[in-house]
DSSP file (Angstrom, degrees, kcal/mol; ACC not computed):
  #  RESIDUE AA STRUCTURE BP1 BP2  ACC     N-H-->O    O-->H-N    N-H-->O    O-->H-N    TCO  KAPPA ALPHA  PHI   PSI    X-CA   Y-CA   Z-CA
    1    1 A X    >         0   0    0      0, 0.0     3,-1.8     0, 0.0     2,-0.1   0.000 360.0 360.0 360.0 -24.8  134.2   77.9  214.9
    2    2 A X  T 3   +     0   0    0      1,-0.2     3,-0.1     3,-0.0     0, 0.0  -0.346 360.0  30.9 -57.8 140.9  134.4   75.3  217.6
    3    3 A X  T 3  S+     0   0    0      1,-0.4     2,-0.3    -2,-0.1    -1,-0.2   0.309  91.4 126.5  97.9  -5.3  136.5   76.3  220.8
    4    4 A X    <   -     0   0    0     -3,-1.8     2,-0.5     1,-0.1    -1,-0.4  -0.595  62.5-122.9 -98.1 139.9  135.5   79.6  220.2
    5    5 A X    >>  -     0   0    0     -2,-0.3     3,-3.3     1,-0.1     4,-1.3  -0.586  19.9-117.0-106.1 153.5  134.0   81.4  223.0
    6    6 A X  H 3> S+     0   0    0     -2,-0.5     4,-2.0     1,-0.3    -1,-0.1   0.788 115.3  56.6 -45.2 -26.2  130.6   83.0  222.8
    7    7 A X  H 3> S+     0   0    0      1,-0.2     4,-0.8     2,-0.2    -1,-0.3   0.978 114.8  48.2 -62.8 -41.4  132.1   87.0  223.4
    8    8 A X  H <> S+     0   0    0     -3,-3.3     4,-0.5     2,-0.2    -2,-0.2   0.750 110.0  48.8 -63.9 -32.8  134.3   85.9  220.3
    9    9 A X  H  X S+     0   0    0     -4,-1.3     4,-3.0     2,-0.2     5,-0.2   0.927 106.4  49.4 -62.6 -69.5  131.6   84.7  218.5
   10   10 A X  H  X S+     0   0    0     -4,-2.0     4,-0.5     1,-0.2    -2,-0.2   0.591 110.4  53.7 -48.2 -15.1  129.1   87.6  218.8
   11   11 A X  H  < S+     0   0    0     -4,-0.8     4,-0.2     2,-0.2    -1,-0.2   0.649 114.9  41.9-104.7  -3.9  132.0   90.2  217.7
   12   12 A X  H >< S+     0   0    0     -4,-0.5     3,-0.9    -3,-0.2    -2,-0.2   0.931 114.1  50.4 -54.7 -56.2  132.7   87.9  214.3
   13   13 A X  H ><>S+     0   0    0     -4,-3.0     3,-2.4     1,-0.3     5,-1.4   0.945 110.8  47.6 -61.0 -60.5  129.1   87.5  213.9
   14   14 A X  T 3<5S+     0   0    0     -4,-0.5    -1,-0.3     1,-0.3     3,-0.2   0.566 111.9  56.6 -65.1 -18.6  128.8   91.7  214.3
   15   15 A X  T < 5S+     0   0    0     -3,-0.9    -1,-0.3    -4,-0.2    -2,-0.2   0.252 101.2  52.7 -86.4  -9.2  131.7   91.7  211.7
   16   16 A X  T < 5S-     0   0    0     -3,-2.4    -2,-0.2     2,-0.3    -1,-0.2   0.163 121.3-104.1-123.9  29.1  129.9   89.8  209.2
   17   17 A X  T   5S+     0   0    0     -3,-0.2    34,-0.7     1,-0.2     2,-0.4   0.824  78.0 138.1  72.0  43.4  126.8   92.1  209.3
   18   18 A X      < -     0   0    0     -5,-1.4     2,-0.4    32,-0.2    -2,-0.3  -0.944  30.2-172.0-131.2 133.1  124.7   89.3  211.6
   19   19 A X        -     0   0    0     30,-0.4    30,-2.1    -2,-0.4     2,-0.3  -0.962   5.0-167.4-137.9 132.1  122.7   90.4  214.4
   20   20 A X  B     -A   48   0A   0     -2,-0.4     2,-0.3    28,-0.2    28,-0.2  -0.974   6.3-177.3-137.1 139.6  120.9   88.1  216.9
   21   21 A X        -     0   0    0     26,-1.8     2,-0.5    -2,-0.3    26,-0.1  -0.725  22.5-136.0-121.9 168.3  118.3   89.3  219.3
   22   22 A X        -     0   0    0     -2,-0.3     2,-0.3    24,-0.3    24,-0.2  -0.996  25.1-137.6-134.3 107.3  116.5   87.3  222.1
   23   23 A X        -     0   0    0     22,-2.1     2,-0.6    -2,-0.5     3,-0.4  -0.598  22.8-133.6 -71.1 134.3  112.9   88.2  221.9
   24   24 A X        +     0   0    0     -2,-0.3     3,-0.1     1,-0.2    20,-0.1  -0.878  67.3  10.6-110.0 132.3  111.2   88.7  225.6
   25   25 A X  S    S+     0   0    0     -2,-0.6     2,-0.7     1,-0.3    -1,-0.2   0.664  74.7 165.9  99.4  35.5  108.1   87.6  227.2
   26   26 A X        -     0   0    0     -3,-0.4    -1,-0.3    17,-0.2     3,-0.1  -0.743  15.5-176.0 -80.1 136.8  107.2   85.3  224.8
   27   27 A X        -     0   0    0     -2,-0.7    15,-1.4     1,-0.3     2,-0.3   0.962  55.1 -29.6 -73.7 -89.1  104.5   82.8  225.7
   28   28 A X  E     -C   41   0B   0     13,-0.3     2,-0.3    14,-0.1    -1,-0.3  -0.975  49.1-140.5-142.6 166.7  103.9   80.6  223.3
   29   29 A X  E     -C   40   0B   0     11,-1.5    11,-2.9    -2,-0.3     2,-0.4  -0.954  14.5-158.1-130.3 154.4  104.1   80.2  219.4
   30   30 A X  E     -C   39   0B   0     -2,-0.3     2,-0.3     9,-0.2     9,-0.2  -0.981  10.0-158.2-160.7 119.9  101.7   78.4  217.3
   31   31 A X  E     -C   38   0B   0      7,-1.4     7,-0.7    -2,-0.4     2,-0.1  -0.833  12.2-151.2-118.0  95.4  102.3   77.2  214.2
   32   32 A X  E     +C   37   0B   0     -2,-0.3     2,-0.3     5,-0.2     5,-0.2  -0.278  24.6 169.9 -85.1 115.3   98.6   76.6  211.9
   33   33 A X  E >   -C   36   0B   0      3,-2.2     2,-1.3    -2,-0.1     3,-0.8  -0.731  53.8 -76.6-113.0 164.4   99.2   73.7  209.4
   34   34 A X  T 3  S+     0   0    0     -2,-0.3     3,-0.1     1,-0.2    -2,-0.0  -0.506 122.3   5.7 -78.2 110.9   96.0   72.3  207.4
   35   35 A X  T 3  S+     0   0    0     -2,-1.3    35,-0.7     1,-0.2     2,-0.3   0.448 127.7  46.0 105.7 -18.3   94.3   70.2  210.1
   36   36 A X  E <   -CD  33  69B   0     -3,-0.8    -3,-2.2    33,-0.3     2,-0.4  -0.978  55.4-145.0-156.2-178.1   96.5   71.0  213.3
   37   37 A X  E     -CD  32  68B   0     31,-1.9    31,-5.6    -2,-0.3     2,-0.4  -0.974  13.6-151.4-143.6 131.4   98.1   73.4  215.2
   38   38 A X  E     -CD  31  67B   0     -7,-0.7    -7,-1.4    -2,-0.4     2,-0.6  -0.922  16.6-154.7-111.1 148.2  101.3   72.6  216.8
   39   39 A X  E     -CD  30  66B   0     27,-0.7    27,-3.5    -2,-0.4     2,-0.6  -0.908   7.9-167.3-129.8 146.9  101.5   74.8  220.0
   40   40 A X  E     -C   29   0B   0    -11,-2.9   -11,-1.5    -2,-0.6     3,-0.4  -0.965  17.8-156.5-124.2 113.3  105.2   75.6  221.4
   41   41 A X  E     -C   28   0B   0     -2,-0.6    20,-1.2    22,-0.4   -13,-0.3  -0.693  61.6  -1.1-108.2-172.5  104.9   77.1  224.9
   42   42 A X  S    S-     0   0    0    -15,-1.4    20,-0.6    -2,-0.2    -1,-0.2   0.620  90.2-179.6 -55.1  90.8  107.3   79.3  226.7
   43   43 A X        -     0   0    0     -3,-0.4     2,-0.4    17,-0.2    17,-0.2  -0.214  36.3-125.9 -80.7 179.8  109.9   79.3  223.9
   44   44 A X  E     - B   0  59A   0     15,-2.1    15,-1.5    -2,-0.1     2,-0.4  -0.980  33.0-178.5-104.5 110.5  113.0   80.7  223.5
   45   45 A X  E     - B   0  58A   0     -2,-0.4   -22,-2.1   -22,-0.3     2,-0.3  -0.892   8.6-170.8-126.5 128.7  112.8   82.7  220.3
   46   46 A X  E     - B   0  57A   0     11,-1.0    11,-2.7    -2,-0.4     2,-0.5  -0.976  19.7-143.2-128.5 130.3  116.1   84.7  218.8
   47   47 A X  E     - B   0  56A   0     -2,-0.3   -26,-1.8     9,-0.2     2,-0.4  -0.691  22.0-157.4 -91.8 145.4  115.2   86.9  216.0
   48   48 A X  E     -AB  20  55A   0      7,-2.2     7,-0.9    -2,-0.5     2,-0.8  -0.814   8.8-171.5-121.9 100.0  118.6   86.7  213.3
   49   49 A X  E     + B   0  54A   0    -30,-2.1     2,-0.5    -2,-0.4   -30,-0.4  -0.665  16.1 151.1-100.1 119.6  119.1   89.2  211.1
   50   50 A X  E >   + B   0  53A   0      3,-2.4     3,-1.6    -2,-0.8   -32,-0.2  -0.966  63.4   4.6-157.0 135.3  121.6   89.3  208.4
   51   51 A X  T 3  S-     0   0    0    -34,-0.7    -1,-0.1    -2,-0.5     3,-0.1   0.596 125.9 -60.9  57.5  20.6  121.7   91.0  205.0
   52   52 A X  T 3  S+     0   0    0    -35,-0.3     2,-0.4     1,-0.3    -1,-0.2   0.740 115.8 104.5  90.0   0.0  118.8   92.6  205.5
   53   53 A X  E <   -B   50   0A   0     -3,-1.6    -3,-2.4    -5,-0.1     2,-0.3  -0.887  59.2-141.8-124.4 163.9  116.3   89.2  206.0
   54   54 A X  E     -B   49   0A   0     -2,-0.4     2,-0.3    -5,-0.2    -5,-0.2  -0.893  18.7-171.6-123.5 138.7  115.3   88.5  209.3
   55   55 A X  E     -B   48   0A   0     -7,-0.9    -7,-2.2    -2,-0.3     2,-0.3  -0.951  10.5-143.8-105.8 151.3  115.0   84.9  210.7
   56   56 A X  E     -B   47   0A   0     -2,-0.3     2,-0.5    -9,-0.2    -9,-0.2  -0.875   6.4-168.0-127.3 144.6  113.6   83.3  213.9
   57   57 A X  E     -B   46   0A   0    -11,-2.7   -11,-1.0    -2,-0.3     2,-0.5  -0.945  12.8-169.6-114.9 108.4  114.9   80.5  215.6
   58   58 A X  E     -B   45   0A   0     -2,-0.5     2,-0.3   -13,-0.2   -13,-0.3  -0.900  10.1-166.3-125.4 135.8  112.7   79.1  218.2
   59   59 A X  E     -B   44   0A   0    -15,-1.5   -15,-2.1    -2,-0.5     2,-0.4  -0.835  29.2-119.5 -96.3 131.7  113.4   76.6  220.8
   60   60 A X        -     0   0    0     -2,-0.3   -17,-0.2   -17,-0.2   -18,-0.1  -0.576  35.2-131.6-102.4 158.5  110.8   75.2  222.4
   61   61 A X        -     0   0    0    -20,-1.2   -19,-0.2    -2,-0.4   -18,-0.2   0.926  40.8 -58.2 -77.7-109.4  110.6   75.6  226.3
   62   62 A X  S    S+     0   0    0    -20,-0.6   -20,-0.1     2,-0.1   -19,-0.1   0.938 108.2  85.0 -82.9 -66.3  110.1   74.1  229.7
   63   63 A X  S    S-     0   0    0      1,-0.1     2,-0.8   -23,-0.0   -22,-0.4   0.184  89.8-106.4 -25.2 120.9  106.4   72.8  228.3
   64   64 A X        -     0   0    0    -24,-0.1    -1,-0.1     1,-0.1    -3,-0.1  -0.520  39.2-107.1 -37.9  83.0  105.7   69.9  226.5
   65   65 A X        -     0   0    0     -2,-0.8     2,-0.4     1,-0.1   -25,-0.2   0.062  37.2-156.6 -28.1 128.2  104.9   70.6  222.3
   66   66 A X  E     -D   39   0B   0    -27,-3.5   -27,-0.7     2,-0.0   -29,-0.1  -0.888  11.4-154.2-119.6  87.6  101.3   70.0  221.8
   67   67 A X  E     -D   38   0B   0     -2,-0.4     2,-0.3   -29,-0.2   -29,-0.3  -0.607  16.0-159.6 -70.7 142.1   99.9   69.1  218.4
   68   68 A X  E     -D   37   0B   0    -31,-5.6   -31,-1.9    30,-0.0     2,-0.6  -0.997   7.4-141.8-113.9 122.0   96.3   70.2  218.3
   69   69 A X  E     -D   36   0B   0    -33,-0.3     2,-0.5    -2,-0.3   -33,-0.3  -0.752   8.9-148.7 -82.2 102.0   94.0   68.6  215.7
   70   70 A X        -     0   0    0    -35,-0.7     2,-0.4    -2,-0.6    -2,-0.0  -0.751   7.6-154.1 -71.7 113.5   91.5   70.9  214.1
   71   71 A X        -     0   0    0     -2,-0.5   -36,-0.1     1,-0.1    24,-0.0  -0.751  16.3-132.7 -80.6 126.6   88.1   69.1  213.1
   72   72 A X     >  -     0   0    0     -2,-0.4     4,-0.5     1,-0.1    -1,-0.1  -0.051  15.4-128.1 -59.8-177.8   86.4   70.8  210.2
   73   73 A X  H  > S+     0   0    0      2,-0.1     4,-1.2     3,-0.1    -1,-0.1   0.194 116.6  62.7 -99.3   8.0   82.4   71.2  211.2
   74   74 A X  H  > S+     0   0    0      2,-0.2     4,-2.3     3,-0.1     3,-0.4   0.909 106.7  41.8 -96.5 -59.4   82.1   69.4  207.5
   75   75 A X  H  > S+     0   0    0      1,-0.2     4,-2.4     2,-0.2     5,-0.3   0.918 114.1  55.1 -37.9 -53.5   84.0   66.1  209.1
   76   76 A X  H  X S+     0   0    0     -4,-0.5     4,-2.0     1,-0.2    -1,-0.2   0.889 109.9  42.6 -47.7 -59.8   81.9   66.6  212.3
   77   77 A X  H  X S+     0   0    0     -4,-1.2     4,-3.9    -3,-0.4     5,-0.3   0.760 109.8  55.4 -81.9 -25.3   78.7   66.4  210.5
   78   78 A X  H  X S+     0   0    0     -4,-2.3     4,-0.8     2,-0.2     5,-0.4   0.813 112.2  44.0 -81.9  -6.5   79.6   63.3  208.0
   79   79 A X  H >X S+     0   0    0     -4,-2.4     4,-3.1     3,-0.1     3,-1.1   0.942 111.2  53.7 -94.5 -38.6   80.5   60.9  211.0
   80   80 A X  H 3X>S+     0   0    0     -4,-2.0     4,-2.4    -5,-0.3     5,-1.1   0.911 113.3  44.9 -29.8 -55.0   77.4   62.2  212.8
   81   81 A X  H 3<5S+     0   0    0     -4,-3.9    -1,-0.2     2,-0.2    -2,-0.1   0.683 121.1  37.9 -76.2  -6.4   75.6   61.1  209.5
   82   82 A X  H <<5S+     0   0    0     -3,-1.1    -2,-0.2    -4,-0.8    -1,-0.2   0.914 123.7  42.0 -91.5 -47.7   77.4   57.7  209.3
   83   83 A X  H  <5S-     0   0    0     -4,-3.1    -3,-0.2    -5,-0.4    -2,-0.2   0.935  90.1-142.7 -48.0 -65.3   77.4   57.1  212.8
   84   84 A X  T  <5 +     0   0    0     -4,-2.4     2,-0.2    -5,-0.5    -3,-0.1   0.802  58.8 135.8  92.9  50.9   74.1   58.1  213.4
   85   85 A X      < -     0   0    0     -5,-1.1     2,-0.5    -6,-0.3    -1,-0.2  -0.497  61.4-102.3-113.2 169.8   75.7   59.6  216.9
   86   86 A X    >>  -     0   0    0     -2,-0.2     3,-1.8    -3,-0.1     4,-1.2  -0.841  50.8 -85.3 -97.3 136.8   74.6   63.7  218.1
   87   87 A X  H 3> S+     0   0    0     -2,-0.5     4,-2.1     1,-0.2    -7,-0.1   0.619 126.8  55.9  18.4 -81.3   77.2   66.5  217.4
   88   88 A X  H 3> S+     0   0    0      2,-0.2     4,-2.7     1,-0.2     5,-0.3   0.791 110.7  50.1 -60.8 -23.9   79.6   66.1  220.8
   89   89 A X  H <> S+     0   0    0     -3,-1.8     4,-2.4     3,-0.2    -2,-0.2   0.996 112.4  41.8 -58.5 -62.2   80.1   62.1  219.9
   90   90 A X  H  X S+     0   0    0     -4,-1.2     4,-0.8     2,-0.2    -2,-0.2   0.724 117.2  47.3 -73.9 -32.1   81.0   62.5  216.6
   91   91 A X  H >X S+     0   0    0     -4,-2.1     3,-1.6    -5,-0.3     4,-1.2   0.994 116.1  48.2 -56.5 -65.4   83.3   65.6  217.5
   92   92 A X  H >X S+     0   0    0     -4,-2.7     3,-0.7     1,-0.3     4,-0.6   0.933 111.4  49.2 -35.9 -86.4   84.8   63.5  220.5
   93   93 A X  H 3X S+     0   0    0     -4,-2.4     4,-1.6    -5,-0.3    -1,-0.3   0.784 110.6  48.5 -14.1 -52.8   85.4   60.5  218.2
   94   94 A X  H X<>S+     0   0    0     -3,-1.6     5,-2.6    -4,-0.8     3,-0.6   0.942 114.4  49.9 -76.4 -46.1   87.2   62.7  215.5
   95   95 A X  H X<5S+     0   0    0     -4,-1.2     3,-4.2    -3,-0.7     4,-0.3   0.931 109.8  48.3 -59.0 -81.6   89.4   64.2  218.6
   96   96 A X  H 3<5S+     0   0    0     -4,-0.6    -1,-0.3     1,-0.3    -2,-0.2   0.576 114.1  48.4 -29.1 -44.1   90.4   60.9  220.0
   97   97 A X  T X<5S-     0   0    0     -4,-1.6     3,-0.6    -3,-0.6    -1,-0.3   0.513 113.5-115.3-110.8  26.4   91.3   59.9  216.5
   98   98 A X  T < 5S-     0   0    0     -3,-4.2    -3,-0.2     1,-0.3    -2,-0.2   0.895  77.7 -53.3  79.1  48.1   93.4   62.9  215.6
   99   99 A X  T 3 <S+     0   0    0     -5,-2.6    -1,-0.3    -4,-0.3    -4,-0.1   0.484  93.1 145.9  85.4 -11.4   91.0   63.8  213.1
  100  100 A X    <   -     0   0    0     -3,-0.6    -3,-0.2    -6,-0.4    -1,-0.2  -0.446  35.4-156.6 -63.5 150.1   90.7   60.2  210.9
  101  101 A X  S >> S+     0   0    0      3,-0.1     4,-3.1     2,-0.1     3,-3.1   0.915  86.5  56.8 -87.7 -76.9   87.1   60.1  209.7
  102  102 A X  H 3> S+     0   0    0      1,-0.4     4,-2.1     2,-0.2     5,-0.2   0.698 109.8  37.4 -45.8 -48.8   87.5   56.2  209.3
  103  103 A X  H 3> S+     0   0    0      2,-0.2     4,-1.1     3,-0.1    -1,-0.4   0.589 114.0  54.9 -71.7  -8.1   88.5   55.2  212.6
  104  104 A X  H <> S+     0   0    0     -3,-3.1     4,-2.2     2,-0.2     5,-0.3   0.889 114.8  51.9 -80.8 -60.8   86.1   57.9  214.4
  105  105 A X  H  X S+     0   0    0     -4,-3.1     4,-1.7     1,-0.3    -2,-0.2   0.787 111.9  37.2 -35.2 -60.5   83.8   55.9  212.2
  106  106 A X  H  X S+     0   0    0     -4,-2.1     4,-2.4     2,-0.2    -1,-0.3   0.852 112.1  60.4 -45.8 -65.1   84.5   52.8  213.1
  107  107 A X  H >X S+     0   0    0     -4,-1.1     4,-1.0     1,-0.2     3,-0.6   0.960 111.3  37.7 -40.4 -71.4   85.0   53.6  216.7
  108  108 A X  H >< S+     0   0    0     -4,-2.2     3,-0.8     1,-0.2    -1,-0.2   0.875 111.2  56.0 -67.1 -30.0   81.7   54.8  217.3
  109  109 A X  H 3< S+     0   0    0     -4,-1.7    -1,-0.2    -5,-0.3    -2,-0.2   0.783 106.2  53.7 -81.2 -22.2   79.6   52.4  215.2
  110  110 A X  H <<        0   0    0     -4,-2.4    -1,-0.3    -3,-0.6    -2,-0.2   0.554 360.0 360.0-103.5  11.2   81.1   49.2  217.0
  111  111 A X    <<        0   0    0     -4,-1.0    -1,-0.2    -3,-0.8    -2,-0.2   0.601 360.0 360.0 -63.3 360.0   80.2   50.4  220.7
């Protein structure tokens, strides 16, 4: 299929029952793992459809890919109790160490 140009491609691809769409005015996409979010902003996303299951492809855009670390409130409160730090410390701590308990721990207890 290399050397082949993309008008040639798209009427093979339409011959083999494969349909590609380009989704528009997507923003961002966000994909929720346990414990982070990785956050894709203005991707390019092409739905592919073929045999009847649909697939997405997304590339992600101008923007930088952003893992976001979700802290449980359960985490929050046992480095608060180890620490012996208020709420926003112990959150801040957890953030700062992408969510390790030990190192939050650590962190705070040897300022």
């Amino acid at each position: 299929m290399m050397g082949m140009n993309p008008r040639q491609m798209k009427k093979l691809m339409r011959q083999m029952g494969i349909k590609m769409e380009e989704l528009e005015g997507v923003t961002e996409v966000v994909i929720r793992m346990e414990g982070k979010e990785i956050i894709l902003r203005d991707p390019v996303v092409t739905v592919i459809t073929a045999q009847g299951e649909k697939s997405y492809q997304i590339v992600p855009g101008s923007e930088e890919v952003k893992a976001v670390v979700t802290i449980p409130e359960e985490d929050i409160k046992l480095v608060m109790e180890q620490a012996g730090v208020d709420y926003e410390a112990a959150k801040k701590a957890l953030k700062e160490a992408d969510g390790d308990l030990a190192e939050a721990i650590l962190k705070l207890t040897e300022e």
